[in-house]
N, CA, C and O atoms as a printed pandas DataFrame, in Angstrom:
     atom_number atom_name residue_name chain_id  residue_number  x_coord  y_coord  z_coord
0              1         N          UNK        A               1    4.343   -5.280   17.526
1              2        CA          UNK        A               1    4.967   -4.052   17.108
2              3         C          UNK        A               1    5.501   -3.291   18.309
3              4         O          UNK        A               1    6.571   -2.684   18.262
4              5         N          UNK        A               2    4.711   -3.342   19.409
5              6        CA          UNK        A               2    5.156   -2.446   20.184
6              7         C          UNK        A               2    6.523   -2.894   21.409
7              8         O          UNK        A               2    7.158   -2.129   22.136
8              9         N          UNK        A               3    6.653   -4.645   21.249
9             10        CA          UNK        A               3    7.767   -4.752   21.530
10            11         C          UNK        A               3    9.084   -4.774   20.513
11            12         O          UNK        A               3   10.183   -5.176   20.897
12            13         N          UNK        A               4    8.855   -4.334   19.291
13            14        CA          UNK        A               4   10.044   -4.898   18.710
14            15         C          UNK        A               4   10.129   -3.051   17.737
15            16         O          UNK        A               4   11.121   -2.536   17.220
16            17         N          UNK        A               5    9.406   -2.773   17.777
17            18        CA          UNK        A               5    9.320   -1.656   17.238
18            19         C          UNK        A               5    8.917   -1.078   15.570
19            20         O          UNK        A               5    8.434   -2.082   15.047
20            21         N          UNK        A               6    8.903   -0.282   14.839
21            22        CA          UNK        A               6    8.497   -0.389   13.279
22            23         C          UNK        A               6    9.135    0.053   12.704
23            24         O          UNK        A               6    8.866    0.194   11.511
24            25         N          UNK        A               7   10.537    0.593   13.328
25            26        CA          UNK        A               7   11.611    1.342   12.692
26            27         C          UNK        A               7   11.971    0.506   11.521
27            28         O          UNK        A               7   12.277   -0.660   11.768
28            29         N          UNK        A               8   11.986    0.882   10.361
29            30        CA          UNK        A               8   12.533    0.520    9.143
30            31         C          UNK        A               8   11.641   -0.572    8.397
31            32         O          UNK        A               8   12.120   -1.486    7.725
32            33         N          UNK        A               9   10.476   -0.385    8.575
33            34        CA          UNK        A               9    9.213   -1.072    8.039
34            35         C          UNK        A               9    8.760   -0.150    7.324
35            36         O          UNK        A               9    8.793    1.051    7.595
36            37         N          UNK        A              10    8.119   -0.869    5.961
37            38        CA          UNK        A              10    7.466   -0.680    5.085
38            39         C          UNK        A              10    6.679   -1.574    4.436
39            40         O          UNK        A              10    7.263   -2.463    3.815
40            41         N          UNK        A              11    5.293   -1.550    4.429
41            42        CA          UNK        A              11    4.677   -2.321    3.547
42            43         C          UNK        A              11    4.574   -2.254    2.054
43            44         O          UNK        A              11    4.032   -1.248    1.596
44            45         N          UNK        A              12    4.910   -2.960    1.413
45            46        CA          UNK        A              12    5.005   -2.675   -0.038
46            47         C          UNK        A              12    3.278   -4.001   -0.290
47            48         O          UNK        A              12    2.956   -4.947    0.428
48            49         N          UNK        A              13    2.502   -3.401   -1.711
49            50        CA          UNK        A              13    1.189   -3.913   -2.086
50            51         C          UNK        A              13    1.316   -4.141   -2.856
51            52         O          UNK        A              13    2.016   -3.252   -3.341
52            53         N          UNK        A              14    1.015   -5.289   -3.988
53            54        CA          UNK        A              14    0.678   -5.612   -5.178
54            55         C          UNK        A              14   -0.713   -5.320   -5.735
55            56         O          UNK        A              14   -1.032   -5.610   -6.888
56            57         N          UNK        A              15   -1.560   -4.702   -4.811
57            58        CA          UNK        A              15   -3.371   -4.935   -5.079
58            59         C          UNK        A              15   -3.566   -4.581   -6.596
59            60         O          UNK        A              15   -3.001   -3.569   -7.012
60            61         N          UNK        A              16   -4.242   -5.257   -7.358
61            62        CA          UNK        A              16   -4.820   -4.605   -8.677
62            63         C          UNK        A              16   -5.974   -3.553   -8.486
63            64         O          UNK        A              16   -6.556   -3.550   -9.571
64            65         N          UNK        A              17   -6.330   -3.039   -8.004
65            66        CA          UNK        A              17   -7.267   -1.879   -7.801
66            67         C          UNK        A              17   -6.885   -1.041   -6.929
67            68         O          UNK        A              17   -5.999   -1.304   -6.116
68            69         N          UNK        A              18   -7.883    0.768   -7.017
69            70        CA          UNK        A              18   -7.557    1.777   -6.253
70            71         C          UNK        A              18   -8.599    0.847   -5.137
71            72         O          UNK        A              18   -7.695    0.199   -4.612
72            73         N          UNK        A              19   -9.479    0.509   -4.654
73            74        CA          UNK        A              19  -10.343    0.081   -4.148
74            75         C          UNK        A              19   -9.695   -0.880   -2.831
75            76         O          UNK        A              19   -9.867   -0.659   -1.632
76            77         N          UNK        A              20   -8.913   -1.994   -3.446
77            78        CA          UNK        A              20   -8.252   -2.780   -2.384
78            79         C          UNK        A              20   -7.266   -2.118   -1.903
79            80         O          UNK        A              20   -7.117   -1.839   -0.713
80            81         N          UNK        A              21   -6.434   -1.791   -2.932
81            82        CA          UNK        A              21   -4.926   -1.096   -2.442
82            83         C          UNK        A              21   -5.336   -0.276   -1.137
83            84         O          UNK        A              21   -4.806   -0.267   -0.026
84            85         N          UNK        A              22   -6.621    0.518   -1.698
85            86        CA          UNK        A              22   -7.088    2.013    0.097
86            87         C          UNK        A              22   -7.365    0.991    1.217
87            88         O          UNK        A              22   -7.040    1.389    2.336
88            89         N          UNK        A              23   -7.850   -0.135    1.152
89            90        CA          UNK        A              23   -8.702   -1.346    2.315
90            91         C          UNK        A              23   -7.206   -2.004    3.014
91            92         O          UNK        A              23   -7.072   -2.253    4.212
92            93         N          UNK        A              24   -6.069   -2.225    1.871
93            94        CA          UNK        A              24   -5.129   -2.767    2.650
94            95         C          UNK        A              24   -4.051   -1.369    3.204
95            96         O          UNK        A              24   -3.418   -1.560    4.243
96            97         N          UNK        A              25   -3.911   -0.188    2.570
97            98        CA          UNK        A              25   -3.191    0.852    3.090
98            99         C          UNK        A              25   -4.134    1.085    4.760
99           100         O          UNK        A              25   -3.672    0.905    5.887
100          101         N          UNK        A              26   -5.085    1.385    4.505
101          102        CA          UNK        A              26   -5.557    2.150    5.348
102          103         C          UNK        A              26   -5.815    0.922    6.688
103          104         O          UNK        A              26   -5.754    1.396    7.822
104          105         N          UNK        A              27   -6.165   -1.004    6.543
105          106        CA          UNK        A              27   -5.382   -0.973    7.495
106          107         C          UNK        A              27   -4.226   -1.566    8.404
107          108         O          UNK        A              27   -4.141   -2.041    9.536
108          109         N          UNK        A              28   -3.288   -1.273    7.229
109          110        CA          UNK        A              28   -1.648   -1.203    8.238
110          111         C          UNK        A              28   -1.584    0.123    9.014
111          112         O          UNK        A              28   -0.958    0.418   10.033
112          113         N          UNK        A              29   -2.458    0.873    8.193
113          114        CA          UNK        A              29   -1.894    2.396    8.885
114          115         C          UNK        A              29   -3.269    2.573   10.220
115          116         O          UNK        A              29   -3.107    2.758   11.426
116          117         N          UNK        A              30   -3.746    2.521    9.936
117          118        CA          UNK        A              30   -5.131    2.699   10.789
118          119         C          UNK        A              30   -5.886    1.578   11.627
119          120         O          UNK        A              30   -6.467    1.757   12.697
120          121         N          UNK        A              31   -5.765    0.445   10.960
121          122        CA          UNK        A              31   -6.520   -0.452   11.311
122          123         C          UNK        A              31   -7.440   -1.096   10.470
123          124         O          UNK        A              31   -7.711   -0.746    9.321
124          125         N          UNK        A              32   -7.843   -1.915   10.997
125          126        CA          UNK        A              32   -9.240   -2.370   10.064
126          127         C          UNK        A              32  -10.264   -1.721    9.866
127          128         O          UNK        A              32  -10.941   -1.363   10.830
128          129         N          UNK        A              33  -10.624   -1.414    8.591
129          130        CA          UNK        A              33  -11.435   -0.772    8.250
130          131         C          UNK        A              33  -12.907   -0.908    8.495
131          132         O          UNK        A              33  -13.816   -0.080    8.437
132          133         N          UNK        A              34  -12.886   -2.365    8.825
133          134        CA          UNK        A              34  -13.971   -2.931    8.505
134          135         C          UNK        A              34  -14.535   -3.393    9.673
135          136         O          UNK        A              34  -15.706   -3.756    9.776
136          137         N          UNK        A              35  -13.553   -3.382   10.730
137          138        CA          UNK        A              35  -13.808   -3.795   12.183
138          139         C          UNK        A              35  -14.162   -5.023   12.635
139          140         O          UNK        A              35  -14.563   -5.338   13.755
140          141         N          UNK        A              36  -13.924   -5.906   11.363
141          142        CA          UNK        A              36  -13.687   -7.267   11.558
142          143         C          UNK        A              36  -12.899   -8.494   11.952
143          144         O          UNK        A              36  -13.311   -9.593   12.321
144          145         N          UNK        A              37  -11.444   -7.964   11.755
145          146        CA          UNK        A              37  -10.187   -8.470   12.234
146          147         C          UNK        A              37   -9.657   -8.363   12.759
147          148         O          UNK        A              37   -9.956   -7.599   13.676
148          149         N          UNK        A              38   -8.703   -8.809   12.763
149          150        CA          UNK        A              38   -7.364   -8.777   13.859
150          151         C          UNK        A              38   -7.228   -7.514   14.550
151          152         O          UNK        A              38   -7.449   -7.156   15.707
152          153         N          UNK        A              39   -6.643   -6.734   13.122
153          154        CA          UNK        A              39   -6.614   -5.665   13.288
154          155         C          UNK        A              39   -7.527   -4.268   13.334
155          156         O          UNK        A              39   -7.283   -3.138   12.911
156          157         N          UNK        A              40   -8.490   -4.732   13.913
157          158        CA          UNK        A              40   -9.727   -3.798   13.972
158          159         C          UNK        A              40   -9.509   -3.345   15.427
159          160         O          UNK        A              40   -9.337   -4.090   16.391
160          161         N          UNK        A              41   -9.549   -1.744   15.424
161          162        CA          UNK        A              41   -9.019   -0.823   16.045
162          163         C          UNK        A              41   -7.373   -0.329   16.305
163          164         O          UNK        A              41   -7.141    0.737   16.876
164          165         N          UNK        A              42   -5.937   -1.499   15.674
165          166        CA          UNK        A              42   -4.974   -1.617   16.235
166          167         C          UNK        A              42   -4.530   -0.143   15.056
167          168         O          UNK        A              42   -4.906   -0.261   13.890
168          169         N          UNK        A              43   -4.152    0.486   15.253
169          170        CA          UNK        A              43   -3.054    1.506   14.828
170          171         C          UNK        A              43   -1.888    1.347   14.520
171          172         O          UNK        A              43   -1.216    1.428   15.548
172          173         N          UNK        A              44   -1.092    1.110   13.405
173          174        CA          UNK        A              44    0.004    0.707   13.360
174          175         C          UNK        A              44    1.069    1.735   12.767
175          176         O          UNK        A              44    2.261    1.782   13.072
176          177         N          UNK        A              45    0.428    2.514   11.897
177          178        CA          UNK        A              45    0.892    3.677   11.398
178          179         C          UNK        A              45    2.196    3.590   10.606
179          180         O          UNK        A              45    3.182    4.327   10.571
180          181         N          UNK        A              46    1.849    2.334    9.916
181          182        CA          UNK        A              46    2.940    1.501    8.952
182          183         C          UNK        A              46    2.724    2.555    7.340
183          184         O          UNK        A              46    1.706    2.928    6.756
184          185         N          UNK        A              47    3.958    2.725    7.099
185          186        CA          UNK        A              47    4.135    3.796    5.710
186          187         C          UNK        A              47    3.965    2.150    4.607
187          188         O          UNK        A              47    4.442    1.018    4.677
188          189         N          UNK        A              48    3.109    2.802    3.758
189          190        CA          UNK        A              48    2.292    1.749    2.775
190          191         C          UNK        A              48    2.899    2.242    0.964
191          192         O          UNK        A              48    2.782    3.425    0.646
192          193         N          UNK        A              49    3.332    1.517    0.232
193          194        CA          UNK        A              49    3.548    1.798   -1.024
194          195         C          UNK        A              49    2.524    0.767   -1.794
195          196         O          UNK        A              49    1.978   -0.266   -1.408
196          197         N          UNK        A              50    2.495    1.403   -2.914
197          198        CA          UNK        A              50    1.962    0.006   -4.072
198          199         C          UNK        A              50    3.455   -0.572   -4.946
199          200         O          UNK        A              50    4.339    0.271   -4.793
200          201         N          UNK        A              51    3.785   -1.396   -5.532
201          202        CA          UNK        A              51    4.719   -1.629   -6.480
202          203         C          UNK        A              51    4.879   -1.425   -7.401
203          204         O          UNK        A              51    5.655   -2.025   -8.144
204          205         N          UNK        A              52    4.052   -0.309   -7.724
205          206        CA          UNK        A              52    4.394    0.122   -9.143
206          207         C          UNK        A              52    4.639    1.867   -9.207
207          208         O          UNK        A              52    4.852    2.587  -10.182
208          209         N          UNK        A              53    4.491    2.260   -7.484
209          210        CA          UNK        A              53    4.742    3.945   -7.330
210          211         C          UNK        A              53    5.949    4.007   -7.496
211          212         O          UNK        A              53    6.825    3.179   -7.248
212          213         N          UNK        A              54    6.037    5.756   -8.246
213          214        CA          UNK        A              54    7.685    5.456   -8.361
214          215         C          UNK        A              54    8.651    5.846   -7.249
215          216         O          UNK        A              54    9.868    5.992   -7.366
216          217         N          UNK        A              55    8.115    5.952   -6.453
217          218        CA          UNK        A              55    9.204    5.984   -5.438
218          219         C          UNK        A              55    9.459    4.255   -4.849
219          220         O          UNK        A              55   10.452    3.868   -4.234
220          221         N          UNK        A              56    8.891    3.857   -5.036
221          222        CA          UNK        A              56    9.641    2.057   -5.308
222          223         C          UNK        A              56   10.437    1.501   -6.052
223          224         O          UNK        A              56   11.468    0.841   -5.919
224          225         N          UNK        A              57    9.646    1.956   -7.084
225          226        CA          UNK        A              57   10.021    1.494   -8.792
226          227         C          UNK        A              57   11.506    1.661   -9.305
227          228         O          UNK        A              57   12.350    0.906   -9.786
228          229         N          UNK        A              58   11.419    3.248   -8.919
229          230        CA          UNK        A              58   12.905    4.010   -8.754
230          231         C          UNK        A              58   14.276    3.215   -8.287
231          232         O          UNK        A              58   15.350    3.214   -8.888
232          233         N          UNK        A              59   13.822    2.275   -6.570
233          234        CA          UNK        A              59   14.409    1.427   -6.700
234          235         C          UNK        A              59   15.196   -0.173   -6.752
235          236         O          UNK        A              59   15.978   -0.768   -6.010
236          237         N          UNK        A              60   14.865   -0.320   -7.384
237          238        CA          UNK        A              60   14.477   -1.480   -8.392
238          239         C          UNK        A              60   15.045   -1.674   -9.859
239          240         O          UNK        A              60   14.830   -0.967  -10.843
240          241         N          UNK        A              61   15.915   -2.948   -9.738
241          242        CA          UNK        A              61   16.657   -2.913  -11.308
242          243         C          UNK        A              61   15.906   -3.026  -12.248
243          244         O          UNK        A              61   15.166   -4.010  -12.241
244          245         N          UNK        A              62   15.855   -2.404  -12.987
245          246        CA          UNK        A              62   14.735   -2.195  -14.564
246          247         C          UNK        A              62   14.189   -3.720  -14.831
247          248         O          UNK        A              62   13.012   -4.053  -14.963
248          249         N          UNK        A              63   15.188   -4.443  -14.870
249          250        CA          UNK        A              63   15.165   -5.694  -15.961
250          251         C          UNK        A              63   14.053   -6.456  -14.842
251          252         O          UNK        A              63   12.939   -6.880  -15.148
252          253         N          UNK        A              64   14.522   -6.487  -13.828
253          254        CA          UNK        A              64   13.763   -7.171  -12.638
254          255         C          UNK        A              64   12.354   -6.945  -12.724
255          256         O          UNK        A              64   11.452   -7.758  -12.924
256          257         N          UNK        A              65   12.292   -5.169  -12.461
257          258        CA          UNK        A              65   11.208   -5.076  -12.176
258          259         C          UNK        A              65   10.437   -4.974  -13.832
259          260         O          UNK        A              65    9.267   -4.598  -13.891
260          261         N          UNK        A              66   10.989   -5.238  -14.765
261          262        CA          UNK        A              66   10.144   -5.538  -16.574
262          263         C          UNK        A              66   10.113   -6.993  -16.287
263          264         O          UNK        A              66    9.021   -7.398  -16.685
264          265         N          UNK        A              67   10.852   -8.034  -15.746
265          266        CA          UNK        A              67   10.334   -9.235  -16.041
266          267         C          UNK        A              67    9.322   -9.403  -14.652
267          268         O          UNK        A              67    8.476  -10.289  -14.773
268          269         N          UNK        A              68    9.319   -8.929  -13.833
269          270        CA          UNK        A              68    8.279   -9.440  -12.591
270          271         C          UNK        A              68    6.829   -9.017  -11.968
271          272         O          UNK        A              68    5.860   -9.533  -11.412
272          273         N          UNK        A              69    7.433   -7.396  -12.544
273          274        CA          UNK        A              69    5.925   -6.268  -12.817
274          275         C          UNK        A              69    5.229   -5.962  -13.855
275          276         O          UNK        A              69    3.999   -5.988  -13.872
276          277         N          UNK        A              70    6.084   -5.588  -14.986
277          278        CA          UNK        A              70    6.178   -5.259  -16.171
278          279         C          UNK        A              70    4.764   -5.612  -16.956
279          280         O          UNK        A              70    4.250   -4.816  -17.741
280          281         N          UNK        A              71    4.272   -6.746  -16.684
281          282        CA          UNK        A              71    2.875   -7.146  -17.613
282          283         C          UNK        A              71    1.843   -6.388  -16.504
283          284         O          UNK        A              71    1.154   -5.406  -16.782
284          285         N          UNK        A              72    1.889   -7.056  -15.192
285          286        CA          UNK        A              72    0.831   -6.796  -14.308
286          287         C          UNK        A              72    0.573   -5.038  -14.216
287          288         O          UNK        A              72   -0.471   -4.462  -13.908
288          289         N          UNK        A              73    1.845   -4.463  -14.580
289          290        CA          UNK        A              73    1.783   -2.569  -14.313
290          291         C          UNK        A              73    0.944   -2.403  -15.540
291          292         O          UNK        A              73   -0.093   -1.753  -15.403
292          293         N          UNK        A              74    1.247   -2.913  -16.772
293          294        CA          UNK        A              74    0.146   -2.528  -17.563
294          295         C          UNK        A              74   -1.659   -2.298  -17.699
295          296         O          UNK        A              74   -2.387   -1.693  -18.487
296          297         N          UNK        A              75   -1.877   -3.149  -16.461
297          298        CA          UNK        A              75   -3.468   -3.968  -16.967
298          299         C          UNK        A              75   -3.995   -3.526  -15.574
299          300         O          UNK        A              75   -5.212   -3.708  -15.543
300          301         N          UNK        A              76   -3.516   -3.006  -14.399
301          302        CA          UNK        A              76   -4.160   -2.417  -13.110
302          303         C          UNK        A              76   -4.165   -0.748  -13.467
303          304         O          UNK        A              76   -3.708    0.080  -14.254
304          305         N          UNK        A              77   -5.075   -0.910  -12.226
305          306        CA          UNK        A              77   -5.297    0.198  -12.533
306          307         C          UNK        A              77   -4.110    1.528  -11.562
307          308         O          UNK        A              77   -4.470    2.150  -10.563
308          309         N          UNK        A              78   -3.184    1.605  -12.016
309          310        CA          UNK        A              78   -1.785    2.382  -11.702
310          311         C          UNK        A              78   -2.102    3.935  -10.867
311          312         O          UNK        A              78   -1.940    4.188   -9.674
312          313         N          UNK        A              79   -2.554    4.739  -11.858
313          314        CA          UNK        A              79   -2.684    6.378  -11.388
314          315         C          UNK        A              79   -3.787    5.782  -10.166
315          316         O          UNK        A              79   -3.316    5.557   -9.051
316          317         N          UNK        A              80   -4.797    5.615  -10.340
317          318        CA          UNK        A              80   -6.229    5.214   -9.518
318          319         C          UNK        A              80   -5.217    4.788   -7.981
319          320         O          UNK        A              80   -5.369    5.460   -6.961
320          321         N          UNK        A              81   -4.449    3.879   -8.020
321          322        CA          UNK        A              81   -3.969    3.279   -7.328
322          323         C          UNK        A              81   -3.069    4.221   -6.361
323          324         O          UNK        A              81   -3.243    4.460   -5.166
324          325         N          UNK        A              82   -2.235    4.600   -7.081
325          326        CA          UNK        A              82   -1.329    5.751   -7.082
326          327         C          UNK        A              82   -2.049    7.025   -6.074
327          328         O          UNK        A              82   -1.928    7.537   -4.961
328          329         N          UNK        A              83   -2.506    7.075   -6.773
329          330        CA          UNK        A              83   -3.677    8.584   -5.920
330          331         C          UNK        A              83   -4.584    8.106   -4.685
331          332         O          UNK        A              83   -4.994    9.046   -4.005
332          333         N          UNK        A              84   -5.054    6.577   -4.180
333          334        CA          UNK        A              84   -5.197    6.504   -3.382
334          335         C          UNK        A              84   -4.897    6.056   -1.993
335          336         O          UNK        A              84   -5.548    5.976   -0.951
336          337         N          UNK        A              85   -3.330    5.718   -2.461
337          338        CA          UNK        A              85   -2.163    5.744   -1.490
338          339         C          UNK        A              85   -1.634    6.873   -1.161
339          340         O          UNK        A              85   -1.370    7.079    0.024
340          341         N          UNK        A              86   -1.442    7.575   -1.874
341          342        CA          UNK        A              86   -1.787    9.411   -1.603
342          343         C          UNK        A              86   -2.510    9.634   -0.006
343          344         O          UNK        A              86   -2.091   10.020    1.086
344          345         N          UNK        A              87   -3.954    9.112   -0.604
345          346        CA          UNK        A              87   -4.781    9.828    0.210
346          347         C          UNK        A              87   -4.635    9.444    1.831
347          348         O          UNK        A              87   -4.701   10.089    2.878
348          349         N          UNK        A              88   -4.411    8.104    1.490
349          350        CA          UNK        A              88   -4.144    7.299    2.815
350          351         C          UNK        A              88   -2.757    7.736    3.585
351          352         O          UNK        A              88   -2.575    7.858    4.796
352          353         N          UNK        A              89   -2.134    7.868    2.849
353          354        CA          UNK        A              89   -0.629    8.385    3.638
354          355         C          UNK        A              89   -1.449    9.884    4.046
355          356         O          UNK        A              89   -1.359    9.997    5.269
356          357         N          UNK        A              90   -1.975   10.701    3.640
357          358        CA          UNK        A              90   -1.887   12.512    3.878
358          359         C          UNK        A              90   -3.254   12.030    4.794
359          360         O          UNK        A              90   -3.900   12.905    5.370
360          361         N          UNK        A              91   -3.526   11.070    4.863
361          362        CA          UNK        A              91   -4.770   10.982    5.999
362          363         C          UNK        A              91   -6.115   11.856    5.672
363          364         O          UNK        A              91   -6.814   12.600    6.360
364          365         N          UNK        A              92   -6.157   11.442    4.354
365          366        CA          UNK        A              92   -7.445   12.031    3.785
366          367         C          UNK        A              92   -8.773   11.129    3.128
367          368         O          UNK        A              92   -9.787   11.488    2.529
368          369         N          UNK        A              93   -8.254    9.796    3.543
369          370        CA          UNK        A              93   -8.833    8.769    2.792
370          371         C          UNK        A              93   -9.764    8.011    4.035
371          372         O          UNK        A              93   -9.668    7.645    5.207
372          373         N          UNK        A              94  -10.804    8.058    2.807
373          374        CA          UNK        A              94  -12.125    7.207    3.911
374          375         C          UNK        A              94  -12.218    5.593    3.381
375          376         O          UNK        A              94  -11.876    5.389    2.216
376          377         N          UNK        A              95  -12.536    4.788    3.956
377          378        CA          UNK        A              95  -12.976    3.212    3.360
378          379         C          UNK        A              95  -14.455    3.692    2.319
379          380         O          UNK        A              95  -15.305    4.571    2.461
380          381         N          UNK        A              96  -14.225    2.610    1.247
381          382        CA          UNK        A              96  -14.925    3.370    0.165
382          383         C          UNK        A              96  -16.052    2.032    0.518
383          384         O          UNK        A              96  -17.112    1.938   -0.102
């Protein structure tokens, strides 16, 4: 990262839970949570979405995202998810 830079990076997540989605937001943005990997201590401060927030969703052709998301947005857990990408972006979120 630090030779090539992060300008115009974004991680986009598929995780089915609020639980993983915070473990993988928190660490592109922070690091490893867990202090087991790679990335344990590295800071990357990578802006994290899930695929089903609507500021993704938004853009994204309907039909696309009904035949490719469309079942899986039903059956995760969405708001949960939603709210704890929240927390992780406003830097309010702890590893659960």
């Amino acid at each position: 990262m630090d030779s090539n830079g992060s300008d115009g990076i974004v991680v986009l997540i598929g995780t089915p839970t609020a639980d993983s989605s915070r473990l993988y937001a928190l660490t592109v943005t922070e690091g490893d949570p867990a202090w087991a990997g790679a990335l344990a201590g590295v800071r990357l401060d990578l802006p994290v979405f899930h695929i089903t927030e609507s500021e993704i969703k938004e853009q994204i052709d309907p039909e696309l995202y009904a035949a490719e998301i469309g079942v899986s947005e039903m059956v995760i857990e969405r708001d949960e998810i939603s709210k704890a990408l929240h927390e992780v972006r406003s830097g309010t979120s702890r590893p659960t």
